[in-house]
PDB file of N, CA, C and O in Angstrom:
ATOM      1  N   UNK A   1      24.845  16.545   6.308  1.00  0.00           N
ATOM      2  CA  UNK A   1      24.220  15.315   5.864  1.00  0.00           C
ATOM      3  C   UNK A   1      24.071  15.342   4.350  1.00  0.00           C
ATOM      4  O   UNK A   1      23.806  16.438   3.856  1.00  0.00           O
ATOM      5  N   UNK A   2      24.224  14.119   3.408  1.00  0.00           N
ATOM      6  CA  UNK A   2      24.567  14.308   2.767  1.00  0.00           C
ATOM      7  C   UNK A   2      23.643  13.277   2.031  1.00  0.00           C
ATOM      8  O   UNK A   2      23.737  12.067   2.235  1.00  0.00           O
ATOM      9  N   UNK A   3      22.102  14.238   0.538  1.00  0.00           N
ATOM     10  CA  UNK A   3      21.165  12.807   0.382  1.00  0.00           C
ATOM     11  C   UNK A   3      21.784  11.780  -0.027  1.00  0.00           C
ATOM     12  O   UNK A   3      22.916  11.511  -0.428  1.00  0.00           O
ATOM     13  N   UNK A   4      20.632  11.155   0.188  1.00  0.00           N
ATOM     14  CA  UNK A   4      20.574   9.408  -0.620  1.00  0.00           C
ATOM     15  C   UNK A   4      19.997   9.133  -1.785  1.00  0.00           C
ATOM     16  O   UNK A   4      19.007   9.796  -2.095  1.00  0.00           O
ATOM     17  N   UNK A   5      20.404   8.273  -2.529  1.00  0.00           N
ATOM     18  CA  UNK A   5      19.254   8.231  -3.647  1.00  0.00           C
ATOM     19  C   UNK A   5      17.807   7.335  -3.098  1.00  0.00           C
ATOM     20  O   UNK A   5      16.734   7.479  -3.683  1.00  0.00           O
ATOM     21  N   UNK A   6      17.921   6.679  -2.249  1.00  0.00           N
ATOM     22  CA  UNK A   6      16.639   5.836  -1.322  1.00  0.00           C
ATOM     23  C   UNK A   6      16.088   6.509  -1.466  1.00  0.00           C
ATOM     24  O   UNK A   6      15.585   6.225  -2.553  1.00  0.00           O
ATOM     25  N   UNK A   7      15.509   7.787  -1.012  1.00  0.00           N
ATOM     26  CA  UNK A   7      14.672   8.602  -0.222  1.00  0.00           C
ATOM     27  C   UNK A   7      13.666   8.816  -1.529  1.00  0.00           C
ATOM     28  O   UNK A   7      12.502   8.425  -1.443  1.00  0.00           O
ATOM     29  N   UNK A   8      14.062   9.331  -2.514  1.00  0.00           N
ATOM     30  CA  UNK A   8      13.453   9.436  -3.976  1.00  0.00           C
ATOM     31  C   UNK A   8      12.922   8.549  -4.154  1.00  0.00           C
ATOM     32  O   UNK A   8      11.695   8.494  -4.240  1.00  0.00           O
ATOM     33  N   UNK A   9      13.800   7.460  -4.277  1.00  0.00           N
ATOM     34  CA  UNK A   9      13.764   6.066  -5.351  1.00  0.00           C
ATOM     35  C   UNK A   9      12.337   5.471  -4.431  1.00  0.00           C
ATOM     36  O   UNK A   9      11.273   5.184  -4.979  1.00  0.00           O
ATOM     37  N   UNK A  10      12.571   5.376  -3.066  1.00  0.00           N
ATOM     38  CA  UNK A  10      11.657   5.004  -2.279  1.00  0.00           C
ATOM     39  C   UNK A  10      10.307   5.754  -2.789  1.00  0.00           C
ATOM     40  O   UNK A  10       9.644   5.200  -3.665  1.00  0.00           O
ATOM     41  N   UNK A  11       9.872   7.053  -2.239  1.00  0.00           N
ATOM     42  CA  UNK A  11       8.808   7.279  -2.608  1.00  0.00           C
ATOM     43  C   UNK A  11       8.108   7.132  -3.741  1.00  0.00           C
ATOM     44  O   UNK A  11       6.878   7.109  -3.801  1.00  0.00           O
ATOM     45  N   UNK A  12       9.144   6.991  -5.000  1.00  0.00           N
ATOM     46  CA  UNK A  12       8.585   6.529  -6.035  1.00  0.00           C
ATOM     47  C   UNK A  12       7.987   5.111  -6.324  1.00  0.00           C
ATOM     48  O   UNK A  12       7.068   4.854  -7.101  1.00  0.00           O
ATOM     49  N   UNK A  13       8.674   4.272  -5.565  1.00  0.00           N
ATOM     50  CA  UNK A  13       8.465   3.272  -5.546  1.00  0.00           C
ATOM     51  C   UNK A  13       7.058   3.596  -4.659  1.00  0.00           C
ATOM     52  O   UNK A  13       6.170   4.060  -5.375  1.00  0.00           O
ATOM     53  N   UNK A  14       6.755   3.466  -3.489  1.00  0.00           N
ATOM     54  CA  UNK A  14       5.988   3.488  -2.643  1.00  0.00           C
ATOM     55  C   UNK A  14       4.777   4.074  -3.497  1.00  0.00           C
ATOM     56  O   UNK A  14       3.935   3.176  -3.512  1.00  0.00           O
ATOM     57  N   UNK A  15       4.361   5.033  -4.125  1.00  0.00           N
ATOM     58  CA  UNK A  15       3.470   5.307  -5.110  1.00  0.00           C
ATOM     59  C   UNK A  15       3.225   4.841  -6.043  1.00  0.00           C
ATOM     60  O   UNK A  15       2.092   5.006  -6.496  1.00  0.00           O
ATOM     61  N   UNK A  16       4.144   4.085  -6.715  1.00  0.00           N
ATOM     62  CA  UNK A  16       4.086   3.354  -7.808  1.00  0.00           C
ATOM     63  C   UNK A  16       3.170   1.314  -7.185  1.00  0.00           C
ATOM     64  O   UNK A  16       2.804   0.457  -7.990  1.00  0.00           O
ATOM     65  N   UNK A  17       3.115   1.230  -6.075  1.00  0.00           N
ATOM     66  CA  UNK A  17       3.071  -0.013  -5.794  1.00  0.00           C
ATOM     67  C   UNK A  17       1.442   0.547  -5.081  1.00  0.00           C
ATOM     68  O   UNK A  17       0.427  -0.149  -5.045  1.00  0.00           O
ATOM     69  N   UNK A  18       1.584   2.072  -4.527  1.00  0.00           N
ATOM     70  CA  UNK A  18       0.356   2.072  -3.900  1.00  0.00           C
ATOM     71  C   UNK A  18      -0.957   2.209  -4.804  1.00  0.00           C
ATOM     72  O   UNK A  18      -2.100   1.892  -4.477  1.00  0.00           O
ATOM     73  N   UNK A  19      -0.459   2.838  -6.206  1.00  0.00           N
ATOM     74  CA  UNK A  19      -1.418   3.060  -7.229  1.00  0.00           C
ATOM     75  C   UNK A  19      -1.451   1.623  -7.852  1.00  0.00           C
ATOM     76  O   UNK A  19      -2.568   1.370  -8.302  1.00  0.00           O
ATOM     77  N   UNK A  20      -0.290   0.329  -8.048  1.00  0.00           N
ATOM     78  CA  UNK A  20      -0.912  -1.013  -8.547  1.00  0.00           C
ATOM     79  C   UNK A  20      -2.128  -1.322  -7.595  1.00  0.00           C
ATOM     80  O   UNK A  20      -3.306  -1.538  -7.880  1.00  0.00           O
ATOM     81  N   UNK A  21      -1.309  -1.264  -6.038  1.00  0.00           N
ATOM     82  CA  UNK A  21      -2.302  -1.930  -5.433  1.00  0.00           C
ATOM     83  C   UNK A  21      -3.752  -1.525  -5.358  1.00  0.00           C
ATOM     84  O   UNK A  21      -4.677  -2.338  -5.358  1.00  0.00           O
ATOM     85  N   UNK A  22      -3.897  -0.169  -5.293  1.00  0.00           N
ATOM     86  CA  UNK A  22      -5.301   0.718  -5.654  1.00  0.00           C
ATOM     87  C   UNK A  22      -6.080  -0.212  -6.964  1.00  0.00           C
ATOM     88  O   UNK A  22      -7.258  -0.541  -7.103  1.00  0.00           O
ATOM     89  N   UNK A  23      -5.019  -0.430  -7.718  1.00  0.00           N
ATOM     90  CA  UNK A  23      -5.654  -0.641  -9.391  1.00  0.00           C
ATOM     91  C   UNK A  23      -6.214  -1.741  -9.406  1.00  0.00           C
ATOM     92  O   UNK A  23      -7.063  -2.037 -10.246  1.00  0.00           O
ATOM     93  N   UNK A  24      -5.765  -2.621  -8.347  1.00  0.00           N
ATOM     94  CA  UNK A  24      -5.789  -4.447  -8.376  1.00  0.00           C
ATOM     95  C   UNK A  24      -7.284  -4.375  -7.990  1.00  0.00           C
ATOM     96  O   UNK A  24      -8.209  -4.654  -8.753  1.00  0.00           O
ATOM     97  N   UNK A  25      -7.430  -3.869  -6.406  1.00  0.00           N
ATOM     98  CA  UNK A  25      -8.179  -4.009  -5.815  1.00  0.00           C
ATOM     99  C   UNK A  25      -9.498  -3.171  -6.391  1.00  0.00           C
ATOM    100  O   UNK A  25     -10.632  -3.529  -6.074  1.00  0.00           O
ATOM    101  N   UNK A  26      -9.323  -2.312  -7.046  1.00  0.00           N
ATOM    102  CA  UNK A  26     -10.856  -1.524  -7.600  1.00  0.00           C
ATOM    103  C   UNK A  26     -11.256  -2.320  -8.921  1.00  0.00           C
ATOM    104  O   UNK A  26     -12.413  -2.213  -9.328  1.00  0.00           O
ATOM    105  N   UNK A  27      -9.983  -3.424  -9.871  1.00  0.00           N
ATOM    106  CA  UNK A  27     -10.589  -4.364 -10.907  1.00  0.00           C
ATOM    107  C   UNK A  27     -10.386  -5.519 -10.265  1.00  0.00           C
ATOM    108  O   UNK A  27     -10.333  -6.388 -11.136  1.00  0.00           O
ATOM    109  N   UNK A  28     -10.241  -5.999  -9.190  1.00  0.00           N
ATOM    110  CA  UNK A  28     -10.795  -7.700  -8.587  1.00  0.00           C
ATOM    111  C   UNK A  28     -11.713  -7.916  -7.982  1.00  0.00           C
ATOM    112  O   UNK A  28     -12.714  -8.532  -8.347  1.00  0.00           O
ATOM    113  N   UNK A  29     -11.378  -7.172  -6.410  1.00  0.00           N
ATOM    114  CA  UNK A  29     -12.315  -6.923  -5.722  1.00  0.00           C
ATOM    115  C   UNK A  29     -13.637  -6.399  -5.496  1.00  0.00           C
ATOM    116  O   UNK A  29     -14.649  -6.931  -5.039  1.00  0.00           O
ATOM    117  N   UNK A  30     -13.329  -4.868  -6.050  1.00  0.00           N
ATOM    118  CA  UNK A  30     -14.882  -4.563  -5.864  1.00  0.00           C
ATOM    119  C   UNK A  30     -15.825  -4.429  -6.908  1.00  0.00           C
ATOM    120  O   UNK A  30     -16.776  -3.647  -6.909  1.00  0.00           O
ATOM    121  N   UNK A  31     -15.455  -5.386  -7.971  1.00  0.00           N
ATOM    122  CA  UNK A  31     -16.823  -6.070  -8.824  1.00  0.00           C
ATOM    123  C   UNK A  31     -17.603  -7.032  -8.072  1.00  0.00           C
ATOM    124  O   UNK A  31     -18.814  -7.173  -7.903  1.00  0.00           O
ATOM    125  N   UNK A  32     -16.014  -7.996  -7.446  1.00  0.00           N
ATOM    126  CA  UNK A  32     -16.777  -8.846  -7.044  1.00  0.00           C
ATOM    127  C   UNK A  32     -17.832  -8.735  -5.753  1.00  0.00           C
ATOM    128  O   UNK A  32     -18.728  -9.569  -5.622  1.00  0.00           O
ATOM    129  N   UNK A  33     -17.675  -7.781  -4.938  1.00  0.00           N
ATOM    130  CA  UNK A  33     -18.508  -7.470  -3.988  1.00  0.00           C
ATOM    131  C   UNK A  33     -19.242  -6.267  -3.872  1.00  0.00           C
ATOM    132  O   UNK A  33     -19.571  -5.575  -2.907  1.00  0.00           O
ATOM    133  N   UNK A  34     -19.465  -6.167  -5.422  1.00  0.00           N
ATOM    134  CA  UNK A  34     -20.524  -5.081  -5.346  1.00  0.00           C
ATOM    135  C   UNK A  34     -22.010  -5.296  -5.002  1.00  0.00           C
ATOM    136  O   UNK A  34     -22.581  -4.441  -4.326  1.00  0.00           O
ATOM    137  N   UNK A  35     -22.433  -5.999  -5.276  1.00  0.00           N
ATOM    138  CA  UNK A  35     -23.718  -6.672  -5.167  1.00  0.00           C
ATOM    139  C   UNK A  35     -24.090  -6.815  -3.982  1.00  0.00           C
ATOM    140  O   UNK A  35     -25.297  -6.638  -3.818  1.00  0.00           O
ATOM    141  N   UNK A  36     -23.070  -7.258  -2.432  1.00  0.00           N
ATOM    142  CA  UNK A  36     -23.051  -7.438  -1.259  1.00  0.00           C
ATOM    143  C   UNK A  36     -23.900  -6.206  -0.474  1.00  0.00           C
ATOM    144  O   UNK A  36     -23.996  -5.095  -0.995  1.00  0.00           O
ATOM    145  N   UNK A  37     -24.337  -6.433   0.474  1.00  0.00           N
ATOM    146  CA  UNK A  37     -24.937  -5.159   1.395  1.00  0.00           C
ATOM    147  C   UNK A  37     -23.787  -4.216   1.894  1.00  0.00           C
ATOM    148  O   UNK A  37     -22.603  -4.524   2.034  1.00  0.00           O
ATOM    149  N   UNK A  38     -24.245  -3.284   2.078  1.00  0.00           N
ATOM    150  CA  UNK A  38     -23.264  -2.164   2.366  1.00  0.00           C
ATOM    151  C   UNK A  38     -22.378  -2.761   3.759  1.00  0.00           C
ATOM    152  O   UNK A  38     -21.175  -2.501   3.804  1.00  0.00           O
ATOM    153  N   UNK A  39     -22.767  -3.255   4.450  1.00  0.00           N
ATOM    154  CA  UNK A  39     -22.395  -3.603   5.821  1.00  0.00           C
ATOM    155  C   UNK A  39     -21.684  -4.685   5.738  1.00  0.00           C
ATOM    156  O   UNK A  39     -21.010  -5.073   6.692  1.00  0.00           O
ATOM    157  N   UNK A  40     -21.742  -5.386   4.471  1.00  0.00           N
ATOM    158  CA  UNK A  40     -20.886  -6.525   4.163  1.00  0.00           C
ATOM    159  C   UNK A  40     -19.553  -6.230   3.231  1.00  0.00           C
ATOM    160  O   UNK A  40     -18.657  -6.962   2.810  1.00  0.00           O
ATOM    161  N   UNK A  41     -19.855  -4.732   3.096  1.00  0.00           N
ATOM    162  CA  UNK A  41     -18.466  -4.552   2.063  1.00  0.00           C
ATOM    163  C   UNK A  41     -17.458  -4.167   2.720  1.00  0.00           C
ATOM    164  O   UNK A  41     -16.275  -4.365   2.444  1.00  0.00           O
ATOM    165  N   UNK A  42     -18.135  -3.305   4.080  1.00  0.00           N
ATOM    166  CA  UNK A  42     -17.307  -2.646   5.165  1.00  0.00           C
ATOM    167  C   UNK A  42     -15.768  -3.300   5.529  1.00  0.00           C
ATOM    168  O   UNK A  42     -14.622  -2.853   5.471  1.00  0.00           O
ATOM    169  N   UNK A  43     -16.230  -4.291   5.838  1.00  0.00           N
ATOM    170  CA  UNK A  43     -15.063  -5.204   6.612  1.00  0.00           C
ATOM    171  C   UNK A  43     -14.121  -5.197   5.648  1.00  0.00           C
ATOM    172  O   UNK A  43     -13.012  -4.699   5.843  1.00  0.00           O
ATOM    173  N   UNK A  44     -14.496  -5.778   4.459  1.00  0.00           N
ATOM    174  CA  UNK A  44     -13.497  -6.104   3.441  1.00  0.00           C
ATOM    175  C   UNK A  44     -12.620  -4.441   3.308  1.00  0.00           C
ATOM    176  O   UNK A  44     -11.467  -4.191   3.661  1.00  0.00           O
ATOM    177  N   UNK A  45     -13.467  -3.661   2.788  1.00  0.00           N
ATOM    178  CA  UNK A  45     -12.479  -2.341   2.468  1.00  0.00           C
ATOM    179  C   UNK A  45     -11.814  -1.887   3.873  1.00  0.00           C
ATOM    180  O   UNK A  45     -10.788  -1.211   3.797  1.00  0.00           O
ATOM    181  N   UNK A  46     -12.345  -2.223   5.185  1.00  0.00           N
ATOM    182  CA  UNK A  46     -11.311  -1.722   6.329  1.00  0.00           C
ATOM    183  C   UNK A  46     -10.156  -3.029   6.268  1.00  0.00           C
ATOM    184  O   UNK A  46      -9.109  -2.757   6.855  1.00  0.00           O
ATOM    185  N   UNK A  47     -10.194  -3.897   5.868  1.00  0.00           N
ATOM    186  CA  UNK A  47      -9.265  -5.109   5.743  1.00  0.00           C
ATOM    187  C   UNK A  47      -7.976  -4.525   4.773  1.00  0.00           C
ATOM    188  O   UNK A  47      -6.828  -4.221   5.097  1.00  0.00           O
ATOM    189  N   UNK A  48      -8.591  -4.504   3.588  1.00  0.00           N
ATOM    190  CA  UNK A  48      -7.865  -3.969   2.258  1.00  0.00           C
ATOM    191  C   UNK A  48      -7.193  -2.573   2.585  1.00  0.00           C
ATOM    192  O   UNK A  48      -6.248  -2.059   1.988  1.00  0.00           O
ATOM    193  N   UNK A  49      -7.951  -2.039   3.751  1.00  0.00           N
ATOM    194  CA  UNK A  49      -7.272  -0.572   3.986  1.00  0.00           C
ATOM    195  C   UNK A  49      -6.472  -0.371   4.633  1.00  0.00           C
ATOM    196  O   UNK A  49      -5.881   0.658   4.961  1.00  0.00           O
ATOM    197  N   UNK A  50      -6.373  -1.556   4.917  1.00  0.00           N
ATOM    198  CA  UNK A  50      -4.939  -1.264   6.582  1.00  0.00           C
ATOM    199  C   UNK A  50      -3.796  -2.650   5.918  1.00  0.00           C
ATOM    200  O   UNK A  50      -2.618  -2.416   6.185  1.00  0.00           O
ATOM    201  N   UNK A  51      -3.989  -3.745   5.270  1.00  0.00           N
ATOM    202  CA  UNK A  51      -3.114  -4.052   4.812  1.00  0.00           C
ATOM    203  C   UNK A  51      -1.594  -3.029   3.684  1.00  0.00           C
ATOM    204  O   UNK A  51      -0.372  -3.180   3.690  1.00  0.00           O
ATOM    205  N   UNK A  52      -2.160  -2.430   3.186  1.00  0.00           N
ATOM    206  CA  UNK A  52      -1.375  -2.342   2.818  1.00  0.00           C
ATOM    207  C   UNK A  52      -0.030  -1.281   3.893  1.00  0.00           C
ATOM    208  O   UNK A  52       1.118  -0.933   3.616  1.00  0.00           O
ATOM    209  N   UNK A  53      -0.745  -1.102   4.916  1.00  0.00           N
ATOM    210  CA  UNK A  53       0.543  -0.192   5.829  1.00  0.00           C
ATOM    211  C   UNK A  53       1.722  -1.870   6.549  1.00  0.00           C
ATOM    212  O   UNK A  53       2.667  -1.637   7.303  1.00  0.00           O
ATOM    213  N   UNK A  54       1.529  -2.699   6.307  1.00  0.00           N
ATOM    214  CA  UNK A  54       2.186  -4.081   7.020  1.00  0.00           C
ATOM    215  C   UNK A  54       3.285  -3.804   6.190  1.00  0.00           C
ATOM    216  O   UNK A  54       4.280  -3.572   6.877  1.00  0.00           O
ATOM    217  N   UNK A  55       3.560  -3.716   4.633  1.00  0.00           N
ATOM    218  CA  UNK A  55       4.990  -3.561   4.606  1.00  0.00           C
ATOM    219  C   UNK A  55       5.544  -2.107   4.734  1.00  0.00           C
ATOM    220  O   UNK A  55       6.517  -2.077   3.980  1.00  0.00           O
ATOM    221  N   UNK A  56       5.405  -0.996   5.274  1.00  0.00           N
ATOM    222  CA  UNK A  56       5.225   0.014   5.342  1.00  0.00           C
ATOM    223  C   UNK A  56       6.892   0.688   6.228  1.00  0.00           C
ATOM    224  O   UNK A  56       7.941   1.214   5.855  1.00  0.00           O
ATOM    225  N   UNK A  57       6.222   0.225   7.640  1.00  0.00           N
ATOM    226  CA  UNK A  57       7.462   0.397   8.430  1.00  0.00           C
ATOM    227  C   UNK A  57       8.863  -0.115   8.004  1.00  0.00           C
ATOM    228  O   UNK A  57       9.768   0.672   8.280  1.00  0.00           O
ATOM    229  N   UNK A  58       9.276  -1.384   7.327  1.00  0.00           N
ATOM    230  CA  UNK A  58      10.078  -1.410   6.814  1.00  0.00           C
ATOM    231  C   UNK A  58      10.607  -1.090   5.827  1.00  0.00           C
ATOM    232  O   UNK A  58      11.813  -1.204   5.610  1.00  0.00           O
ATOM    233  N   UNK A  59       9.942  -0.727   5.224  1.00  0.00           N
ATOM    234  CA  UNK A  59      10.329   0.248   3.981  1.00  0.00           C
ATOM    235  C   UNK A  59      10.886   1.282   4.475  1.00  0.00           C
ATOM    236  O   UNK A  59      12.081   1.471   4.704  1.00  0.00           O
ATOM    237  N   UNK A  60       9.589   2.267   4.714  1.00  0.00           N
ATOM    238  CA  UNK A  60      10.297   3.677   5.493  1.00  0.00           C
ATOM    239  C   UNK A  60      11.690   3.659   6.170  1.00  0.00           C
ATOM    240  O   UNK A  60      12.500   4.578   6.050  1.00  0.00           O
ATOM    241  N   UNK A  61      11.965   2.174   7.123  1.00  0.00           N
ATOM    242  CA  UNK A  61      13.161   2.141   7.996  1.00  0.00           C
ATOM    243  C   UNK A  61      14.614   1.956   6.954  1.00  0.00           C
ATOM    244  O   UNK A  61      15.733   2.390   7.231  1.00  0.00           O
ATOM    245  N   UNK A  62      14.214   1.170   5.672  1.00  0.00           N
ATOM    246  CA  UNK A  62      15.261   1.260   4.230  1.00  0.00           C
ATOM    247  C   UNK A  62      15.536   2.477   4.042  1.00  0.00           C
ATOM    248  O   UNK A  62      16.616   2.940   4.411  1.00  0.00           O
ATOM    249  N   UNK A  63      14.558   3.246   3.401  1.00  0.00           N
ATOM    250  CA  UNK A  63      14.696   4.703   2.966  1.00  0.00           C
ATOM    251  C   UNK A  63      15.751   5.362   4.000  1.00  0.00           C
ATOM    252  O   UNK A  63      16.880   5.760   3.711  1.00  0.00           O
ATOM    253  N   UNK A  64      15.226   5.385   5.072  1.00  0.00           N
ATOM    254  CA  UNK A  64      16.370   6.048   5.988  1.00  0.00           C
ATOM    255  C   UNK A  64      17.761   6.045   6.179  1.00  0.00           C
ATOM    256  O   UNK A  64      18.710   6.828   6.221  1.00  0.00           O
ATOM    257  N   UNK A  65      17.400   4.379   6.316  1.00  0.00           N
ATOM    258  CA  UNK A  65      18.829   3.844   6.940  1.00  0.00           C
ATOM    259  C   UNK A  65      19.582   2.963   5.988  1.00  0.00           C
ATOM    260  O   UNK A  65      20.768   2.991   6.317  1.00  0.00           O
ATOM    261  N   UNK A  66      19.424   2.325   5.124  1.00  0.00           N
ATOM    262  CA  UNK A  66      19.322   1.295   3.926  1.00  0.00           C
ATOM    263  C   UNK A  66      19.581   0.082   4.314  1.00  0.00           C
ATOM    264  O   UNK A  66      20.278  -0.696   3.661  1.00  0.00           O
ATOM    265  N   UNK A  67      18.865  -0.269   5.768  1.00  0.00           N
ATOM    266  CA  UNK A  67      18.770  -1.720   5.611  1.00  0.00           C
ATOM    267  C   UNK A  67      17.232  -1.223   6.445  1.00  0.00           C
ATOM    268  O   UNK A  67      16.751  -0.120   6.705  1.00  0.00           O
ATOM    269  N   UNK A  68      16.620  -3.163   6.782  1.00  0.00           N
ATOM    270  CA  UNK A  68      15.353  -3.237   6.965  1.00  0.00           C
ATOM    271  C   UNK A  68      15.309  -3.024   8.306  1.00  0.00           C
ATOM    272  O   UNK A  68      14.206  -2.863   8.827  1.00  0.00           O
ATOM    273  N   UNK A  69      16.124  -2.997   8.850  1.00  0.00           N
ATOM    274  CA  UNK A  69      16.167  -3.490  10.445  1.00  0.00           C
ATOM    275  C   UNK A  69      16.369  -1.986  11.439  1.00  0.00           C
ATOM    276  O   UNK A  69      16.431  -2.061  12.666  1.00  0.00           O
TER     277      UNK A  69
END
């Protein structure tokens, strides 16, 4: 078997988008809901925490194979 350049390029990418998205969300979001009760921030950060795995599987399935499918 013989590598790919995906496999790299991918994880770099994939870190590079997971640290924007980290960056977005710790200067948009949680100013704005700091003030909220603890029990009200919950939802939002389990929301924010599992979105970002939705484009996930297809990615990973690129890296592999180099299409989405």
């Amino acid at each position: 078997m013989k590598p790919t350049w995906r496999k790299p390029v991918g994880i770099l990418a994939l870190l590079g988008a997971l640290l924007a998205y980290a960056v977005i969300i710790a200067n948009v979001v949680a100013p704005s809901i700091a003030g909220w009760p603890v029990l009200g921030q919950l939802p939002v950060y389990v929301v924010l925490g599992t979105i970002w795995l939705l484009p996930l599987r297809p990615f990973l399935i690129w890296m592999e194979n180099g299409t989405a499918r």
